[in-house]
C-alpha positions in Angstrom: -18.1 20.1 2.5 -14.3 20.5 4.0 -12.6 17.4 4.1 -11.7 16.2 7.9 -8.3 15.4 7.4 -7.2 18.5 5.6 -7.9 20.2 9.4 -5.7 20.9 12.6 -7.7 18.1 14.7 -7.0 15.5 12.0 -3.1 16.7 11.8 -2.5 16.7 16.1 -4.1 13.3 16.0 -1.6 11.7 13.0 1.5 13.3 15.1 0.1 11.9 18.3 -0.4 8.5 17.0 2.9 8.5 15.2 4.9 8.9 18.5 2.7 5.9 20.0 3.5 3.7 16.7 6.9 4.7 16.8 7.3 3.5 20.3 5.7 0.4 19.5 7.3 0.0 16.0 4.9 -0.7 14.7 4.9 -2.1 11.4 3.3 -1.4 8.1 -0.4 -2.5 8.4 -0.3 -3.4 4.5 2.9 -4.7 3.7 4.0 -5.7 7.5 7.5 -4.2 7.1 9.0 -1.6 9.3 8.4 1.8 9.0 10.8 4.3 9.7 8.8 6.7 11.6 12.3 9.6 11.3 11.1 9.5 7.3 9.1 12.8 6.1 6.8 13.1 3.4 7.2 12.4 -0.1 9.6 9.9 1.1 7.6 6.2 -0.2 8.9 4.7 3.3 7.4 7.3 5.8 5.0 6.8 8.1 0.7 8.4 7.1 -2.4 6.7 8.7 -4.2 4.5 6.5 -8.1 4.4 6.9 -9.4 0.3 7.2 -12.3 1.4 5.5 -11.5 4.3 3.5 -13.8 7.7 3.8 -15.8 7.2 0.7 -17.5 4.3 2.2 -18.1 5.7 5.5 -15.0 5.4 7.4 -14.5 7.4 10.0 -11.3 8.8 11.5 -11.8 7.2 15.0 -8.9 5.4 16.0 -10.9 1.8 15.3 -10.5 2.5 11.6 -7.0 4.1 11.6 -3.7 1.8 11.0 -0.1 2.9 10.3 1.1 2.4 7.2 4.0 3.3 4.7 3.2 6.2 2.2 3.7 4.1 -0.8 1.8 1.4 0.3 -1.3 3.4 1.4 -1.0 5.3 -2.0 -0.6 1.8 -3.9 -4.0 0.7 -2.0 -5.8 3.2 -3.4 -9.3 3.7 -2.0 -9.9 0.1 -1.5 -10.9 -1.5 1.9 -7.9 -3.6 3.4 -9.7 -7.1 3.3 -9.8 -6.9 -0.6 -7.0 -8.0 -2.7 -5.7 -6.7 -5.9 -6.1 -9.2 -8.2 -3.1 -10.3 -9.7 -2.8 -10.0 -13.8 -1.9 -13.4 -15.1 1.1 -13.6 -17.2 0.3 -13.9 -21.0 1.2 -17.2 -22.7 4.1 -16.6 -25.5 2.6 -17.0 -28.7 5.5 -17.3 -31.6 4.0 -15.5 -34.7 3.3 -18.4 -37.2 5.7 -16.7 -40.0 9.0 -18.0 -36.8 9.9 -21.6 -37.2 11.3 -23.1 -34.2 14.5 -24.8 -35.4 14.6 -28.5 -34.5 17.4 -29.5 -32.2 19.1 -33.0 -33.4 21.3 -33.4 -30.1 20.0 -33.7 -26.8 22.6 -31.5 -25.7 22.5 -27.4 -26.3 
């Protein structure tokens, strides 16, 4: 099966909603920051339409489920709905090795 957004409809619909967006300006729909809609691709910063609920779980490419976005930040994403979050790893706790020995400090005062 072709893949919809690899097609000429798909393609006239990005450029026409990038000029609407653009005169908005509006912003990224992931990280809210501005997108520069002069930016081409690969550029991180341009602008691509990012799908609310991606393709793989039924999204379609009606404009209900399309957003602007910034390359990077669509690509970051992944294939994950919007609504979810990333979760964040936790830093590790330091651990000294036990063969260290934290030298005592007499004076208050470094």
């Amino acid at each position: 099966m072709a893949d919809s957004r690899n097609g000429r409809p798909y393609r006239n619909l990005r450029a026409k909603l990038r000029k609407e967006y653009a005169a908005m300006g509006a912003p990224c729909a992931l990280c809210h920051e501005r997108i520069d809609y002069g930016l081409q691709f690969p550029h991180r910063r341009a602008f691509t339409l990012d799908h609310k609920i991606p393709v793989w779980a039924g999204g379609q490419d009606g404009l209900e489920n399309l957003q602007p976005a910034h390359m990077g930040c669509n690509a970051s994403r992944g294939a994950r709905e919007t609504n979810r979050r990333r979760k964040m790893r936790q830093p590790a706790k330091h651990r000294w090795p036990d063969h260290i020995v934290m030298p005592e400090h007499t004076s208050t005062r470094w």
